[in-house]
N, C-alpha and C positions, 0 to 999 in steps of 0.2 A: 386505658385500652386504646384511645384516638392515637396517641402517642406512640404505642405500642403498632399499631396498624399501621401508620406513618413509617416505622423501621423493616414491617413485613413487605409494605409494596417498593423500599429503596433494593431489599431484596432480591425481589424478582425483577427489577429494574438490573440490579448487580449482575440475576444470573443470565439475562440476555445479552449482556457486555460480555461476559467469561463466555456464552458458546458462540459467541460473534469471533473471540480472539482467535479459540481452536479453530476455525473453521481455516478456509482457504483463501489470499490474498484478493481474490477478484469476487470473492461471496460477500465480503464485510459491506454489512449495514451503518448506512452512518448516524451518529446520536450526536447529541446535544448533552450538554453538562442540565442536570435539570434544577432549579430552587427549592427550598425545602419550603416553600411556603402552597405551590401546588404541586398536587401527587401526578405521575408521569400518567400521562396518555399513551397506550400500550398499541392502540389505533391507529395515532397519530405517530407511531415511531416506524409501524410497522406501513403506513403509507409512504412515509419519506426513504426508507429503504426501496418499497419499490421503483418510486421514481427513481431512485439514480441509479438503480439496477437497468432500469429504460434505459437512462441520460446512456448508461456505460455500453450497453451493448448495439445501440447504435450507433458510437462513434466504433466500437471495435466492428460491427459488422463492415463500416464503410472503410476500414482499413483490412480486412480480410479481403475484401472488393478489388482493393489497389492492388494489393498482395498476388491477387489472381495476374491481377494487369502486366507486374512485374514479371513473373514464371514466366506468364506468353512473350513477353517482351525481350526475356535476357535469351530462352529457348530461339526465336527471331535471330536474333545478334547472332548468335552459336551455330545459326545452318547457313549465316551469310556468312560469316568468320572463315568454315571448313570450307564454302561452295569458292571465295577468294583463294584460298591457298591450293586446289586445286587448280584452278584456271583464275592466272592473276592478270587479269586486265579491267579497263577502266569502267565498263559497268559493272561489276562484280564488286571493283573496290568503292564504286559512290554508293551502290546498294548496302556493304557492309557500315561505312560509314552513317547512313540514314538508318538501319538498325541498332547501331549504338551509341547515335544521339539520343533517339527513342527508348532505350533498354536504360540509358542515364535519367532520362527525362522523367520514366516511370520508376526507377531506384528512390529517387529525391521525392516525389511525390508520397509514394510508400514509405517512407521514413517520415513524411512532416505527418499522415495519417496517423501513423506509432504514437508519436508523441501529442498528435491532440486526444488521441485516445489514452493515455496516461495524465497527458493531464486532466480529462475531465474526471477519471478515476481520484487522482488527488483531487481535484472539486468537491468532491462529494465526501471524504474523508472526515465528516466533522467533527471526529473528536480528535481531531489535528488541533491544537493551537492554530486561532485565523493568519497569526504572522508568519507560524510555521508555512501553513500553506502556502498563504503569500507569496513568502520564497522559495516555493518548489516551482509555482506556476511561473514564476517569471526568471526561475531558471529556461524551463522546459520552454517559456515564450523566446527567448534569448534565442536557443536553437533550431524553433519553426524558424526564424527569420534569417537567421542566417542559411538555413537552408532554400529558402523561399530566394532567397540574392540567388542561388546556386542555378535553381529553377531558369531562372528569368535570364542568368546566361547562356544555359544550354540551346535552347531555341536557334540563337544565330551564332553558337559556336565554332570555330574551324574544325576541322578535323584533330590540331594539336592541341588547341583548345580544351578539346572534348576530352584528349586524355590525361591535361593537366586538372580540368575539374575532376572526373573520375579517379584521379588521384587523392586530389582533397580528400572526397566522399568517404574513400575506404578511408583514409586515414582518421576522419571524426566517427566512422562506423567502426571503429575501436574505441575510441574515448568515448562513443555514447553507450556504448555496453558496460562500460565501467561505471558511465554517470547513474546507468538503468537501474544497475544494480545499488548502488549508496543511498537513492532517491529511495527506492523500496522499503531500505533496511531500515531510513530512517521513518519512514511510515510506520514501519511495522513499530519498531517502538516509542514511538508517539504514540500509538492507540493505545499500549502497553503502561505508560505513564497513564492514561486517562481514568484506564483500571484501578490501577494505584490511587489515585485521587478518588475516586469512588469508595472502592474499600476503606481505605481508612477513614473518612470522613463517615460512612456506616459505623464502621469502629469504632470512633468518640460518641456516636450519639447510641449505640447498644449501651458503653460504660455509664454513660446516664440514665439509662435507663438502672442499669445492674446498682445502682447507687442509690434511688430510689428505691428498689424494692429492698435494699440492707436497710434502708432507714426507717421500712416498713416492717424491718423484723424477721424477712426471709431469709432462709439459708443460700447466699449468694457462689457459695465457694467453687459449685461446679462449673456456674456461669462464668467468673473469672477467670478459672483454669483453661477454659472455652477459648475466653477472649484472647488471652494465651498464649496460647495456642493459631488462634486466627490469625496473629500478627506474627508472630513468628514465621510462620507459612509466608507471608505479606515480604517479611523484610529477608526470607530465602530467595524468592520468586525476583525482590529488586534485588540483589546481588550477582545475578543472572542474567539480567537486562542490563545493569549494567557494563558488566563484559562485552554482550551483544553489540551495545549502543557502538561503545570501544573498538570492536572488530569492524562495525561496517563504518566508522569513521572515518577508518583507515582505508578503506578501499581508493585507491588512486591511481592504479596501475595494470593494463591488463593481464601480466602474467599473476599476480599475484587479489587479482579481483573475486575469484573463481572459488578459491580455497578461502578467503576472507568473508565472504556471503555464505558460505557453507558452516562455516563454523558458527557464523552471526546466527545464522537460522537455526542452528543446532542449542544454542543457548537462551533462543526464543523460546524454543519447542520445553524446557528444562523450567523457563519461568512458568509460560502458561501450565503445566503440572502442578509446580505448587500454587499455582491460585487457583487451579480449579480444585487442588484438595485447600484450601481453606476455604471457600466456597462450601464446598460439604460441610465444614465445621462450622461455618456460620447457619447453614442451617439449622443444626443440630442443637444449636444454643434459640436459634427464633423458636424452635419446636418447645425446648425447656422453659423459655421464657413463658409461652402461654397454657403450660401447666401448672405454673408458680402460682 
């Protein structure tokens, strides 16, 4: 029966991993792989979720913040811009130029916000592989800094200057919509593996259990067909991620980013199905087991 209980709380461990998957990109709770030798702390998982639920939403609030700064700032740019082409003389055109050093100045800042707030979202990811993360973080570090070089020229830029960096700018605020997106997708199925590792390893320790109790004389046949069954679901659900994986691989280009995360996501959405229907099957076998 210890043994037997042992398989029921990997269970409910399993099904808080499956409604963590369905849920939504910026709701996932982050887990830890746990030992079979202590039973998970339901407490403790549910504490650590809220922290980085904290951690996440106030680095997104302090980028909503900038966000605001940027609106007012480009809006600025936009009534000195028309008030110059109106009446084009020289204070009109130093006034437009000091609104969009400013309206750049708050661009770059509003971006390096983004991406600390994505990266502390990957932070907190932990059923990421730690190398996985690793390398997402010090992608995403790579381009706070060079954004941050961008920053620290604009201040005493010329006015041609200003619209050779705001050149730059747009041109990496394309490549970072691409990057945005493959970082995501690759999130997304990493949590998806994590599952996968969960479930089947529940799987081999059910079939020991179902082996014991044949050796004990019960009639196992339903429980096996069960098991099955579970896996089967298991190895539909990775066929589907795999594709996924494959789609958002490929993401490298911005015409073609858009329709490649669409699809990604679409075969995401096709795995998590069947593991949450072998999720049901696996209950339906812990429920049989403890009427045996």
């Amino acid at each position: 029966m210890k043994y037997l209980n042992k398989i029921i709380m990997s269970c409910l461990v399993l099904a808080m991993v499956l409604t963590l998957v369905a849920q939504s990109v910026y709701a996932q709770a982050p887990m830890q792989t746990q030992t079979n030798a202590k039973p998970v702390n339901i407490k403790s998982l549910k504490a650590r979720d809220k922290e980085a639920r904290a951690k996440y939403q106030k680095a997104r609030q302090q980028y909503q913040k900038e966000a605001n700064f940027y609106k007012n700032a480009r809006q600025d740019f936009l009534n000195a811009r028309s008030k110059y082409r109106k009446l084009k003389n020289a204070e009109n055109k130093k006034a437009m130029e000091e609104k969009a050093r400013n309206f750049l100045d708050k661009a770059v800042n509003t971006l390096i916000k983004k991406l600390e707030t994505m990266k502390n979202w990957v932070s907190n990811r932990r059923a990421i592989p730690e190398d996985e993360r690793r390398a997402i973080v010090a992608e995403i570090d790579k381009d706070i800094n060079w954004l941050k070089e961008r920053a620290g020229k604009i201040q005493t830029a010329s006015p041609a200057e200003i619209k050779e960096e705001a050149r730059k700018i747009r041109a990496y605020w394309k490549e970072y919509r691409v990057k945005i997106k493959r970082i995501t997708g690759r999130i997304w199925v990493a949590r998806i593996s994590f599952v996968f590792n969960k479930a089947e390893g529940l799987a081999d320790r059910v079939e020991s259990k179902i082996e014991d109790l044949k050796s004990a004389g019960k009639d196992t046949s339903s429980l096996e067909n069960g098991l099955d069954d579970f896996r089967q679901k298991i190895a539909l659900a990775k066929e589907k991620y795999e594709t996924a994986k494959k789609e958002f691989d490929a993401i490298s280009n911005p015409s073609e980013a858009d329709e490649l995360f669409r699809r990604g996501n679409q075969f995401i959405k096709e795995a998590n199905r069947y593991i949450r229907d072998a999720h049901r099957r696996l209950i339906e076998i812990i429920k049989e087991m403890k009427s045996i």
